[in-house]
Backbone as a ProteinNet text record, in pm:
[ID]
protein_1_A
[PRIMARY]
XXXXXXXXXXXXXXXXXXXXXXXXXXXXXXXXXXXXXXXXXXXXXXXXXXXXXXXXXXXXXXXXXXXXXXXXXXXXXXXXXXXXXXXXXXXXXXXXXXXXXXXXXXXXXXXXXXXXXXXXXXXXX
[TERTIARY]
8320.6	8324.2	8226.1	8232.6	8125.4	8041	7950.8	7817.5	7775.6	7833.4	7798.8	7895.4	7956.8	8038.6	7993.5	8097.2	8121.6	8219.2	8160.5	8321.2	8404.7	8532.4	8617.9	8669.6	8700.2	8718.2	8836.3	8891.8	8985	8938.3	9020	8996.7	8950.4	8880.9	8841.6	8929.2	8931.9	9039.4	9048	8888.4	8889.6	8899.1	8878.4	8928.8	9107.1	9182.1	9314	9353	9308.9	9341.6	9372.1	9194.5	9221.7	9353.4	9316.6	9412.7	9598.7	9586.9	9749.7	9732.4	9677.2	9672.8	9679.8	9612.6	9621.4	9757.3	9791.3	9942.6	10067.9	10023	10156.1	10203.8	10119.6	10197.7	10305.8	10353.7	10502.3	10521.3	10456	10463.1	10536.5	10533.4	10595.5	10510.5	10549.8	10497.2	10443.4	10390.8	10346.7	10381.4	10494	10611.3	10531	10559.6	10464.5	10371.7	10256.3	10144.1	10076.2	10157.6	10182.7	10238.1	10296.9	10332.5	10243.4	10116	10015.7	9920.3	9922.3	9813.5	9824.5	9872.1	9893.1	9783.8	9792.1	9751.6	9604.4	9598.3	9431.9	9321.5	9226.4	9134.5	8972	8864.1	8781.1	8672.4	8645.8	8584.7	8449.6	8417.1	8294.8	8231.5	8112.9	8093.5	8028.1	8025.3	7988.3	7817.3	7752.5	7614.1	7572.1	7440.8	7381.2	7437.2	7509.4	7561.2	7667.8	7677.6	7820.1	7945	8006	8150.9	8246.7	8220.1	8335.6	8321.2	8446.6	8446.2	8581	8537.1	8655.9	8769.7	8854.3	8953.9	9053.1	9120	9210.5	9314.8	9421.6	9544.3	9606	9570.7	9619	9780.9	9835.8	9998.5	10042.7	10159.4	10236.1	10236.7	10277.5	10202.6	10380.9	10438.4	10524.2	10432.9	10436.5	10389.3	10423.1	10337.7	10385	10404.2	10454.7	10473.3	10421.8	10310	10275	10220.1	10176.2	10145.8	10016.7	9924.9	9835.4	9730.8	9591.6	9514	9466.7	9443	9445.5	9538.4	9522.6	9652	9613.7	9789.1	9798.1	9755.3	9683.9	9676.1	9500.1	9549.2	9436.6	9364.4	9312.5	9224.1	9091.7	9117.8	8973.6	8889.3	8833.3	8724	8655.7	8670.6	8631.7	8545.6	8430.2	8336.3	8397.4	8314.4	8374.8	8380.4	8311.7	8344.8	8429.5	8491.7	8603.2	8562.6	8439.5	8345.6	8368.1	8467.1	8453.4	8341.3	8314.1	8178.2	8221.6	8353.2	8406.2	8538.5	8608.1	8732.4	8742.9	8845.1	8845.1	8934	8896.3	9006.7	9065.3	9151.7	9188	9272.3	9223.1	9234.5	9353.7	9382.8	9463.9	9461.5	9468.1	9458.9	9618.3	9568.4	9673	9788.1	9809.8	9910	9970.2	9958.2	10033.1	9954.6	9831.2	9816.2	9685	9645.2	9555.2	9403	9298.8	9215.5	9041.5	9074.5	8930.9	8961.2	8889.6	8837.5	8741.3	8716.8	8611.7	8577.5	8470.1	8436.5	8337.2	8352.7	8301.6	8223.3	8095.1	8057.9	7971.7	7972.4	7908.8	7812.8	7724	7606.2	7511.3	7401.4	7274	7221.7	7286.4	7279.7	7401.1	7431.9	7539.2	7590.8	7717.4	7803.6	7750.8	7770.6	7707.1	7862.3	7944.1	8072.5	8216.5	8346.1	8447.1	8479.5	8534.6	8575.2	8697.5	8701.1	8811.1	8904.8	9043.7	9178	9178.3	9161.4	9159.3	9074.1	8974.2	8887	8978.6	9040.5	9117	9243.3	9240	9368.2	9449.7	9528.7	9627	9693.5	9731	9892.4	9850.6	10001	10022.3	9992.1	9878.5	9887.2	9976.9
7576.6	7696.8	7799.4	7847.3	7943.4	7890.9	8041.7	7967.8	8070.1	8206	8342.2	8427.6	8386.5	8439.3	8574	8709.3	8836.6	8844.9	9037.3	9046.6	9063.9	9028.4	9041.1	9199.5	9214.7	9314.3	9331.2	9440.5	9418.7	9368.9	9323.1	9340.7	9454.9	9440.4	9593.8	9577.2	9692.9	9713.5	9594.3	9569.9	9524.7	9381.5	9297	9180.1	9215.5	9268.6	9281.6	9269	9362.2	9380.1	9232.7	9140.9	9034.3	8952.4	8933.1	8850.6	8924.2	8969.9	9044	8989.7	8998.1	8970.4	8798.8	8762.3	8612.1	8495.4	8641.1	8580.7	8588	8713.4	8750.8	8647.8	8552.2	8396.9	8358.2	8272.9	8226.4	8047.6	8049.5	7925.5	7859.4	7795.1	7810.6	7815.7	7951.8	7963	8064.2	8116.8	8232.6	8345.5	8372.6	8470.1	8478	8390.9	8387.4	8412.1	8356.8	8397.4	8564.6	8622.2	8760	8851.8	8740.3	8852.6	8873.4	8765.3	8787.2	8852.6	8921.9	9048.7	9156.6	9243.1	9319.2	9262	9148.5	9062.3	8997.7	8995.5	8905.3	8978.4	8914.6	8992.1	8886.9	8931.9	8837	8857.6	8713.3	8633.4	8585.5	8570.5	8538.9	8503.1	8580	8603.3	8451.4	8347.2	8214.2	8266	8323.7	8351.5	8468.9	8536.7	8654.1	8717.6	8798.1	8881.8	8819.1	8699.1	8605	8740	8723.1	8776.8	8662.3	8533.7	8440.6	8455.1	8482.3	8498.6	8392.8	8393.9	8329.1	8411.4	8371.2	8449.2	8413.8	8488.4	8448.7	8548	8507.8	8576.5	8591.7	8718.1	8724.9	8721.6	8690.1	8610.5	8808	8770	8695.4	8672.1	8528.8	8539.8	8418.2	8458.9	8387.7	8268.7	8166.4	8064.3	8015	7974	7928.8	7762.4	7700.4	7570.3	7524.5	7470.8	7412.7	7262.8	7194.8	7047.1	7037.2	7126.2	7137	7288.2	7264.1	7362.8	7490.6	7448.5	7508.3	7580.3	7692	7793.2	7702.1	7656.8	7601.9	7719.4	7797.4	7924	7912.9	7867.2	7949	8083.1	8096.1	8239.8	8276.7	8289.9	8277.9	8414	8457.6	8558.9	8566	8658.3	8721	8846.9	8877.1	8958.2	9065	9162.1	9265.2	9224.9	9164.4	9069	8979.5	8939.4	8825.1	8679.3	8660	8521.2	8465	8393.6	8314.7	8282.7	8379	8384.1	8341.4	8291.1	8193.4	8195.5	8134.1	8141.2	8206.5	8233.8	8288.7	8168.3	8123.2	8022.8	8072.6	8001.5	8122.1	7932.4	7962.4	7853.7	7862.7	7781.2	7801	7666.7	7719.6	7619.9	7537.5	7449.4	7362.2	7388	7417	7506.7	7609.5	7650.9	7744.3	7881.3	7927.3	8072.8	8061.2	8196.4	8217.5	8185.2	8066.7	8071.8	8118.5	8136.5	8166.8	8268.1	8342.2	8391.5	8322.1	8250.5	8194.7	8240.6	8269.7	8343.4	8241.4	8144.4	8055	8092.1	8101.1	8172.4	8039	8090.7	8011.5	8031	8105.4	8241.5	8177.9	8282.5	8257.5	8295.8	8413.6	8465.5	8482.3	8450.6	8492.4	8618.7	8683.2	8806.5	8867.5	8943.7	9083	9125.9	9120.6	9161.8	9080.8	9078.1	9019.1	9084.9	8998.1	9149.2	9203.6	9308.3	9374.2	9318.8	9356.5	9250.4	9265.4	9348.5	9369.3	9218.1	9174.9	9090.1	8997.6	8955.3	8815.3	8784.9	8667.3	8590.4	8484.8	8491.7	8414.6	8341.2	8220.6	8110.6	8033.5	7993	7852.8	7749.7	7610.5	7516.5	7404.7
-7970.5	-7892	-7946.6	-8057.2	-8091	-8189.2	-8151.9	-8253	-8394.7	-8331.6	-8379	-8471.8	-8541	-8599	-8676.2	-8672.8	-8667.1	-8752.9	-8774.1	-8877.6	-8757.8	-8816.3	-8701.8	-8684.2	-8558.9	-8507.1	-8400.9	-8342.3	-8228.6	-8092.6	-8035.2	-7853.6	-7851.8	-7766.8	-7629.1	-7565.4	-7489.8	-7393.9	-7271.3	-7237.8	-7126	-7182.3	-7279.9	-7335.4	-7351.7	-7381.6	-7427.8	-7235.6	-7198.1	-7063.6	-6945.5	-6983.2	-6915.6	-6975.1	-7128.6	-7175.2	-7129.8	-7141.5	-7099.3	-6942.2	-6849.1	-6706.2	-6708	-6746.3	-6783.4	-6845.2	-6972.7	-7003	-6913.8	-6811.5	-6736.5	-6694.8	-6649.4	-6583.3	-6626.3	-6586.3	-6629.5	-6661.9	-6730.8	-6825.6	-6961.3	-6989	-7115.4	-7238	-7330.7	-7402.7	-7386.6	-7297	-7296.3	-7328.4	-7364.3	-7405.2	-7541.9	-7639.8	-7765	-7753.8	-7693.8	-7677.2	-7665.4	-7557.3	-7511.1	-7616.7	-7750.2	-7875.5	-7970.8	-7949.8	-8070.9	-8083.2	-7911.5	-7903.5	-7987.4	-8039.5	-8130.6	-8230.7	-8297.8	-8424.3	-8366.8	-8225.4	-8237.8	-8226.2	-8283.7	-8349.5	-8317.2	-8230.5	-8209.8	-8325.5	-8375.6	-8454.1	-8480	-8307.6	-8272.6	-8115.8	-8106.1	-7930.6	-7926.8	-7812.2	-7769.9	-7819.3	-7757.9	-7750	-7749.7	-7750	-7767.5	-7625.2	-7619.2	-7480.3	-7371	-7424.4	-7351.3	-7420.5	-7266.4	-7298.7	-7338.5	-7314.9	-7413	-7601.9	-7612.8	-7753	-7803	-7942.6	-8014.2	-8097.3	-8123.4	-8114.9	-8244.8	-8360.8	-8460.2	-8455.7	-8456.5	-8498.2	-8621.1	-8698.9	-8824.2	-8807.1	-8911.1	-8966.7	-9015.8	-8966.2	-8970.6	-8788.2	-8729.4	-8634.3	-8586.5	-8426.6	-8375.2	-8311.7	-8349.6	-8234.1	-8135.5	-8071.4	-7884.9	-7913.7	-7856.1	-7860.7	-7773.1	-7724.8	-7582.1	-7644.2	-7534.8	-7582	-7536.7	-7475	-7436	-7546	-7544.4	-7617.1	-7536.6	-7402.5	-7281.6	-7219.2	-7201.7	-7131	-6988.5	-6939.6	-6814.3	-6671.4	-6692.4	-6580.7	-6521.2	-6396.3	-6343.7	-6277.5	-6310	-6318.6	-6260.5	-6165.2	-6050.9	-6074	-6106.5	-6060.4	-5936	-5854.8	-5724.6	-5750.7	-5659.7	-5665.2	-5551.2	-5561	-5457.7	-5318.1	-5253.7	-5144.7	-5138.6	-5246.8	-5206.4	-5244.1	-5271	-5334.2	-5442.2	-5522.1	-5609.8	-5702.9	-5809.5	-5899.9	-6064.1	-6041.8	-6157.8	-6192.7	-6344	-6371.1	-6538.3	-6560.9	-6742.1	-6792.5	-6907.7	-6944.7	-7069.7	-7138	-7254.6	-7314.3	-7449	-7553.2	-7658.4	-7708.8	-7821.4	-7923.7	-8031.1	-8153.9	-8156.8	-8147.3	-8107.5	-8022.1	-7934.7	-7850	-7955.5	-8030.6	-8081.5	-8113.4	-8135.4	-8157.8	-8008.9	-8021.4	-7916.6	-7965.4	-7896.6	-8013.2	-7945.1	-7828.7	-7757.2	-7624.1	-7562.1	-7437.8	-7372.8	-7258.1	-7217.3	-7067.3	-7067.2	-6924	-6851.6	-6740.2	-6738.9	-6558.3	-6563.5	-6409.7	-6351.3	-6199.6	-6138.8	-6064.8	-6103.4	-6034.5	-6142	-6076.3	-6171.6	-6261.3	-6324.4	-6430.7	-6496.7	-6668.4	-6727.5	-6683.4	-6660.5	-6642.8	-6776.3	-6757.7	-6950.1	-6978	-6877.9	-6970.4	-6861.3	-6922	-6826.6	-6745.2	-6637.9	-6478.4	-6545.8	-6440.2	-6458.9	-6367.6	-6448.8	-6405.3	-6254.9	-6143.9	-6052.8	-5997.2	-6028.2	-5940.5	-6005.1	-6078.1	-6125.7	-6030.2	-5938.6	-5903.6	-6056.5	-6074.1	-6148.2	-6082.4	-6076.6	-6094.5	-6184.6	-6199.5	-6297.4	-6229.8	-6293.1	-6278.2	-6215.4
[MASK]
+++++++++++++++++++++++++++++++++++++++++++++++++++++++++++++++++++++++++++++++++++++++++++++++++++++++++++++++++++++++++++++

């Protein structure tokens, strides 16, 4: 996942923001997941101006139990017209802590930053 590693630092708002919109789903596990925001802290951006970043949760830290690395949620990104211009995926180290942001587009130029929760549709898988 990354290439660029940083001192670590907090979410931005608008990273905390997606990820909170993203966890709201109702999956299992996500309850945990949704408790380690307080504690996560990004690590490292994918590339020079990519908004996917990687992601660590300092301890003391509740874990999620999932059987999958992948949050089961999909997450569509919509443009102000209503157009499908990608999805956010959101990772975890072994189903249990939160371990990436991934902003994955389908346009012709990388996005410079993540939408705001407003352009995001959510359900569960």
């Amino acid at each position: 996942m990354s290439r660029l590693p940083v001192r670590p630092r907090p979410l931005s708002d608008l990273e905390r923001a997606v990820l909170e919109h993203v966890l709201s789903a109702d999956f299992a596990g996500a309850s945990a997941l949704r408790s380690q925001l307080d504690r996560t802290e990004v690590v490292a951006p994918w590339a020079p101006g990519s908004a996917s970043v990687n992601l660590r949760v300092r301890e003391p830290v509740h874990h999620a139990a999932m059987s999958a690395e992948l949050v089961p949620v999909d997450a569509h990104v919509h443009d102000q017209s209503g157009e499908y211009i990608g999805e956010l995926l959101v990772w975890t180290d072994r189903g249990a802590t939160l371990a990436a942001l991934e902003y994955s587009w389908i346009t012709d130029e990388m996005p410079g930053s993540l939408p705001h929760v407003d352009q995001v549709m959510v359900s569960v898988r």
